[in-house]
C-alpha positions in Angstrom: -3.5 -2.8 -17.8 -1.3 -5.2 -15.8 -0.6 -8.7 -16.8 1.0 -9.9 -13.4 -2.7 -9.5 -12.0 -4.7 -12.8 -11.8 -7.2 -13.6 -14.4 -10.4 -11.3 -13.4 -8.9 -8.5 -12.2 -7.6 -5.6 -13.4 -5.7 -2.2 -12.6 -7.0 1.3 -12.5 -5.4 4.6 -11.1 -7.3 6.2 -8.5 -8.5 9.8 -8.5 -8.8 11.9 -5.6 -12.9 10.9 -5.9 -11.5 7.3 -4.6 -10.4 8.9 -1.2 -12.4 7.0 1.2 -11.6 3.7 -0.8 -8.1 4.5 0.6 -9.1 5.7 4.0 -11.7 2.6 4.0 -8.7 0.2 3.6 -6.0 2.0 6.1 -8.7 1.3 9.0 -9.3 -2.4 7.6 -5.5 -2.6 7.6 -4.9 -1.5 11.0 -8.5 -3.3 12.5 -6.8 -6.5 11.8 -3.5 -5.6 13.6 -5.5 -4.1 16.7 -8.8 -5.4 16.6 -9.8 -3.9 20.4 -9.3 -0.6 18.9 -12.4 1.2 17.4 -11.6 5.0 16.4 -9.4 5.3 13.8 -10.1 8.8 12.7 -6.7 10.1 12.2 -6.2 7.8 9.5 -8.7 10.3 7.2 -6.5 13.2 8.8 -3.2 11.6 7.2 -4.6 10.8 4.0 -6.6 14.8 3.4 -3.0 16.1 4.8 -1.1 13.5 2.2 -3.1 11.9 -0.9 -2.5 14.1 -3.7 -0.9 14.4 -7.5 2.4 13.5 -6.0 1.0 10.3 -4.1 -0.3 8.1 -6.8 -3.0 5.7 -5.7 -3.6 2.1 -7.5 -7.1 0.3 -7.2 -7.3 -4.0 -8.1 -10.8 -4.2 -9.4 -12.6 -7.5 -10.0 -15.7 -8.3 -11.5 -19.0 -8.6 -9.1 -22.0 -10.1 -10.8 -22.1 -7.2 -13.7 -20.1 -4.6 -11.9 -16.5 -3.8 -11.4 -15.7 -3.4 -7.4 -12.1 -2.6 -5.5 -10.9 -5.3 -3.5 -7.2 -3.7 -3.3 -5.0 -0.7 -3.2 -1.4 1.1 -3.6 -0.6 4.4 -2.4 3.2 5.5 -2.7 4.3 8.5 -1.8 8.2 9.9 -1.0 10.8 9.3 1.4 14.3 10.8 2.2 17.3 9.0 2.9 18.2 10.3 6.2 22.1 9.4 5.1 22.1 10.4 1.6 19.0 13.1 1.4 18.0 11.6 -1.9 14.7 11.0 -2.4 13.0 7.4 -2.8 9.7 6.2 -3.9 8.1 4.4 -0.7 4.8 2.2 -0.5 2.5 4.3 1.9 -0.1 1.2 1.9 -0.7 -1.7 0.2 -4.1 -3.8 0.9 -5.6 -6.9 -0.3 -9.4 -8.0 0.8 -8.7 -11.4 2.9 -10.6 -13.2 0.1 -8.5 -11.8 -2.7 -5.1 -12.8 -1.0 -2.6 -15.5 -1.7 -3.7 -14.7 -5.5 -0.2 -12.8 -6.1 -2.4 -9.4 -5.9 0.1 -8.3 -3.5 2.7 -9.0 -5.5 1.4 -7.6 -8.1 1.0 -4.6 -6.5 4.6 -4.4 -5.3 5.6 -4.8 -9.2 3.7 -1.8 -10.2 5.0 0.6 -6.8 8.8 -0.3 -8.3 7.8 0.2 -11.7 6.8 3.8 -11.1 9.7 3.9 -9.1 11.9 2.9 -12.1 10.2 5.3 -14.3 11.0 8.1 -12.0 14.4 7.6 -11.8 14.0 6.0 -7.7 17.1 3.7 -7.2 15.3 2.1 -4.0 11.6 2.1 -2.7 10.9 2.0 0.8 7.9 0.8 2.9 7.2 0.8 6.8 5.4 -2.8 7.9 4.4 -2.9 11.9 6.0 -6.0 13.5 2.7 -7.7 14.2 1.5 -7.8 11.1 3.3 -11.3 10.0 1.9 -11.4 6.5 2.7 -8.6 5.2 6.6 -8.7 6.4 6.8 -11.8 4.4 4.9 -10.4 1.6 8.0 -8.0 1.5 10.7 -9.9 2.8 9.9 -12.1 -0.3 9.9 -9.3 -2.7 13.6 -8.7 -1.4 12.8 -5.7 1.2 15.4 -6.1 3.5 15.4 -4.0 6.8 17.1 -0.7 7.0 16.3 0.4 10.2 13.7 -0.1 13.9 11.9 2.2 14.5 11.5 1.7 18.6 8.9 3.0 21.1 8.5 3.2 24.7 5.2 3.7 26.6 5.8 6.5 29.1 
């Protein structure tokens, strides 16, 4: 389905029946980042309030002995310029099993988020990274994302 994938794996769009692959991988995501923390829960809150027909999900299968399992997703969703109040395609998550990355899955995956984009009619995509997580900001900063704004926070 995608010939940027590596050799062995393949492309498939998720269903809504591949929901807690997606939830699975948003707590994987953030247990790396913040490893102390245990409860993630209202990670499955945003994706029941979110994942729909309108936020497409990606799976990167790979074959296992004689079965096909996930080892990485894409979820895009929609954004809104706050200056212009167009709407842009934007990259919700994208995750990659440790032992599947630096195999240009992730790039891959980025390729497909800005294809849908293009066939939509998007003229930018958007994605939020968190400071800490070094990888993935130059995952991005390689696929020429370029900051747009900070989003700052302070603890009360």
């Amino acid at each position: 389905m995608d010939d940027s994938l590596p050799t062995g794996y393949r492309l498939k769009k998720g269903t809504k029946s591949d929901r807690d692959f997606l939830v699975k991988y948003m707590e994987l995501t953030y247990q790396e980042l913040y490893p102390a923390q245990r409860d993630f829960c209202h990670l499955r809150t945003t994706v029941n309030q979110y994942f729909g027909d309108r936020t497409p999900l990606w799976l990167v299968e790979t074959a296992r002995e004689i079965q096909w399992s996930t080892v990485a997703c894409l979820w895009m969703g929609n954004a809104v310029d706050q200056r212009s109040g167009n709407y842009y395609a934007h990259i919700f998550l994208i995750f990659v099993e440790p032992e599947h990355r630096h195999y240009g899955i992730g790039k891959a995956l980025i390729q497909t988020a800005e294809n849908w984009a293009r066939a939509r009619g998007d003229r930018q995509i958007g994605i939020q990274v968190l400071v800490a997580n070094h990888q993935a900001l130059n995952l991005y900063q390689n696929a020429g994302f370029k900051t747009q704004s900070l989003s700052l926070i302070k603890p009360l």
